[in-house]
C-alpha positions in Angstrom: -5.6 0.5 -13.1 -6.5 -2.5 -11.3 -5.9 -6.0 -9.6 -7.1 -9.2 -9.2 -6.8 -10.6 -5.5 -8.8 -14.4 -5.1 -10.1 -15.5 -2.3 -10.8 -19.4 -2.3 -10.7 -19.4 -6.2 -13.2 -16.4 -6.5 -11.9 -12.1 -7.7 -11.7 -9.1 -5.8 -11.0 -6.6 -8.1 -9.5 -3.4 -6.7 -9.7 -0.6 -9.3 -9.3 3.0 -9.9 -12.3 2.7 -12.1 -14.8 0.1 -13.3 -13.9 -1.2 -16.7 -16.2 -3.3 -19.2 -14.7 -6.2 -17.6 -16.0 -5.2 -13.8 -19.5 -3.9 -14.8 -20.1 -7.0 -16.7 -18.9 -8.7 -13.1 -21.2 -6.5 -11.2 -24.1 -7.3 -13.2 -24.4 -11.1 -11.4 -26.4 -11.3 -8.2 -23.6 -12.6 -5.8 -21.2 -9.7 -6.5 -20.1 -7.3 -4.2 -19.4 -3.2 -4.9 -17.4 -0.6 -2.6 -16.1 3.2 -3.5 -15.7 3.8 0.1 -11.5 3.6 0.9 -11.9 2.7 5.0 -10.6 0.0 7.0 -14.0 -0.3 8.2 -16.0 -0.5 4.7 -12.7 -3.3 4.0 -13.7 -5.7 7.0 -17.2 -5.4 6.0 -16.1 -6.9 2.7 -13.9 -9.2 3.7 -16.8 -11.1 6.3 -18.8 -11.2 3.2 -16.2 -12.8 0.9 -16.2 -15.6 3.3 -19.7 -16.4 2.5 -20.4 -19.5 0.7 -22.5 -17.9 -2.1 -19.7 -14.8 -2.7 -19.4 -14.7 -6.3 -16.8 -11.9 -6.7 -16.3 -8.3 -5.2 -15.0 -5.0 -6.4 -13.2 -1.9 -4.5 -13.2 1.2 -6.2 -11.0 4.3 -5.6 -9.8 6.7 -7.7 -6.3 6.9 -5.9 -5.4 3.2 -6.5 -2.4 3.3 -4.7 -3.9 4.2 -1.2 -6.5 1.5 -1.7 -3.9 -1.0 -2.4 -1.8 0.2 1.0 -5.0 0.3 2.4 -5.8 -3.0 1.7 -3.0 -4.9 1.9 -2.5 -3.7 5.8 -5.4 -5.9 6.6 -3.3 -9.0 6.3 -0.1 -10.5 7.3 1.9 -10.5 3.2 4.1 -12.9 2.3 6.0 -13.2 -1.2 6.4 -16.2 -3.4 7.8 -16.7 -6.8 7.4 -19.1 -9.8 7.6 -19.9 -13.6 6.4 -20.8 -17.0 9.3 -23.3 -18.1 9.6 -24.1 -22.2 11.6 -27.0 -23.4 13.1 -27.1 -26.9 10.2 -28.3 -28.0 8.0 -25.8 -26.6 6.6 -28.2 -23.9 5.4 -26.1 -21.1 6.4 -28.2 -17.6 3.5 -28.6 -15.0 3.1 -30.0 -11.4 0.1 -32.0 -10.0 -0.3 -31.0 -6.1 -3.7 -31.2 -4.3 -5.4 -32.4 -6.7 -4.7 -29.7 -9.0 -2.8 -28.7 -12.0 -0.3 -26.1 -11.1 3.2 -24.2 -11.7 6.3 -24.8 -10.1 6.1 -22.0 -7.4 7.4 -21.0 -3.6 8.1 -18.8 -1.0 11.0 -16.2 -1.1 13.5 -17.4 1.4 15.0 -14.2 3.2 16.8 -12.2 1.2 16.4 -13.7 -1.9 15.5 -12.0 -4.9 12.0 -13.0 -6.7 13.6 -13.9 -10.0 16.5 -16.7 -8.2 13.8 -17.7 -6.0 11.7 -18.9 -9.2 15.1 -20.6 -10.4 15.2 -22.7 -7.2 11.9 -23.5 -7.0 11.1 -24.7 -10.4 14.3 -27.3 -9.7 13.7 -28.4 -6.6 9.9 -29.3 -7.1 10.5 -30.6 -10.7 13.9 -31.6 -11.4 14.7 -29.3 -14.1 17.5 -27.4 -14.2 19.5 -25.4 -16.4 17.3 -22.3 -16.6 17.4 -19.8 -18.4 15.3 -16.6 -17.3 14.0 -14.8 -20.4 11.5 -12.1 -18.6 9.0 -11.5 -15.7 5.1 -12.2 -16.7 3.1 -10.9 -14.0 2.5 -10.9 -10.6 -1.1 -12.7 -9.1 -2.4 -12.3 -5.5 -4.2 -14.7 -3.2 -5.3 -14.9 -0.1 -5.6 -18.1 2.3 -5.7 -18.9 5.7 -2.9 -21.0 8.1 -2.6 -21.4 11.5 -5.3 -18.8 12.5 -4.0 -16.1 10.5 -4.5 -14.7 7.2 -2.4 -14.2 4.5 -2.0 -11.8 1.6 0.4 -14.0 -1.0 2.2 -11.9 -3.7 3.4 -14.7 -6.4 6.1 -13.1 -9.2 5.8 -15.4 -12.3 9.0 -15.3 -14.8 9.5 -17.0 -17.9 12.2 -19.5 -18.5 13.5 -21.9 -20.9 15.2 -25.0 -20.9 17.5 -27.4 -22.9 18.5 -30.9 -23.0 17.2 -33.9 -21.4 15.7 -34.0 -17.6 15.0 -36.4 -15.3 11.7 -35.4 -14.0 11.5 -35.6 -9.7 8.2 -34.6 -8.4 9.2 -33.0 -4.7 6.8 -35.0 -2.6 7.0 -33.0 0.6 5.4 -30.2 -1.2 2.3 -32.5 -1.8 3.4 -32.9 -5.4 2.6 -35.8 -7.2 3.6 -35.4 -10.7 5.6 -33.8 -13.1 4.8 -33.2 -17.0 5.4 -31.8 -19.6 2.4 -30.7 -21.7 2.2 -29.2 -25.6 0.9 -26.1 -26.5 -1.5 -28.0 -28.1 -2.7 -29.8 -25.5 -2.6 -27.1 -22.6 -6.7 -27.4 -22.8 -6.2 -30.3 -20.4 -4.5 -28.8 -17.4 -5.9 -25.7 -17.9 -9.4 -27.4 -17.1 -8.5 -28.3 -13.9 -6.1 -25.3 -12.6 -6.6 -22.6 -10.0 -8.0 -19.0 -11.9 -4.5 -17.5 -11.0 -2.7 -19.8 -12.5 -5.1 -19.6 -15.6 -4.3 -15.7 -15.6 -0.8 -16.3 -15.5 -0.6 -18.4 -18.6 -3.5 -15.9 -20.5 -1.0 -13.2 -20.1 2.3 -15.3 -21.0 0.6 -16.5 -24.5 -1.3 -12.7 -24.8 2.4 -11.7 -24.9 3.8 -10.3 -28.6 
């Protein structure tokens, strides 16, 4: 089993054991390897993923759960939730914010349950409404700082499709700039200039049967 958690666009991997994927990883000269499940061994890690020539890290254990709760203690978490939307047409519906090519995504407000969360976020930074929520992709992890604190960000992705007309609305006090809709056969473009989560999120979604 493991996860993907990115710091400033780059992987930790935690793991219960190293796959083809993680030794390959390993092999480059910037990467990072720990077995050793400590709070001590994690801060050490986490002063060198701040480094400007960090390339990508890896914690190992063989109980995966206890290194997840291990880990996850060493930040303040916070939980967020977003979508893949599909038109009739089979448009996929993309935001511009930062600079970036991105999903409609945001934070859970209290109480609120990941998969209505999505709903309302998708509408309010897009426009789009009339959702219909089909099945849960994944989950990704990132972490960032704000305010002199650091944050652990668990985002739920869901899939959704839509009908009809919309009158796209690009929610500008989110730093959003544009709204489109983009063919599958011409998802190369925002994919080229997207965050790696976001690039995992739609691998999975078209890896799907």
């Amino acid at each position: 089993m493991d996860m993907i958690i990115y710091f400033n666009g780059q992987p930790l991997y935690l793991c219960d054991e190293k796959t083809p994927e993680i030794e390959e990883l390993l092999t480059h000269p910037d990467a990072i390897y720990m077995d050793e499940l400590s709070k001590p061994a994690i801060k050490t890690l986490l002063h060198e993923v701040k480094k400007e020539e960090f390339h990508a890290g890896v914690i190992c254990h063989k109980d995966f759960e206890a290194l997840k709760k291990t880990f996850f203690k060493q930040f303040l978490n916070i939980e967020a939730a977003g979508g893949i939307v599909q038109n009739e047409k089979r448009d996929i519906l993309f935001i511009r914010r930062l600079g970036k090519w991105d999903l409609p995504k945001g934070k859970l407000d209290e109480g609120e349950v990941p998969e209505t969360a999505a709903a309302r976020e998708i509408e309010e930074e897009t426009g789009v409404n009339g959702l219909e929520l089909k099945y849960k992709i994944c989950n990704t992890y990132h972490v960032y700082e704000a305010f002199g604190k650091t944050y652990l960000k668990t985002t739920h992705w869901y899939y959704f499709e839509t009908m009809g007309v919309h009158k796209l609305s690009a929610q500008e006090e989110e730093n959003i700039t544009e709204v489109k809709w983009f063919s599958t056969k011409d998802i190369k473009i925002p994919v080229a200039d997207t965050w790696p989560a976001i690039k995992d999120v739609l691998s999975t979604f078209f890896d799907k049967p």
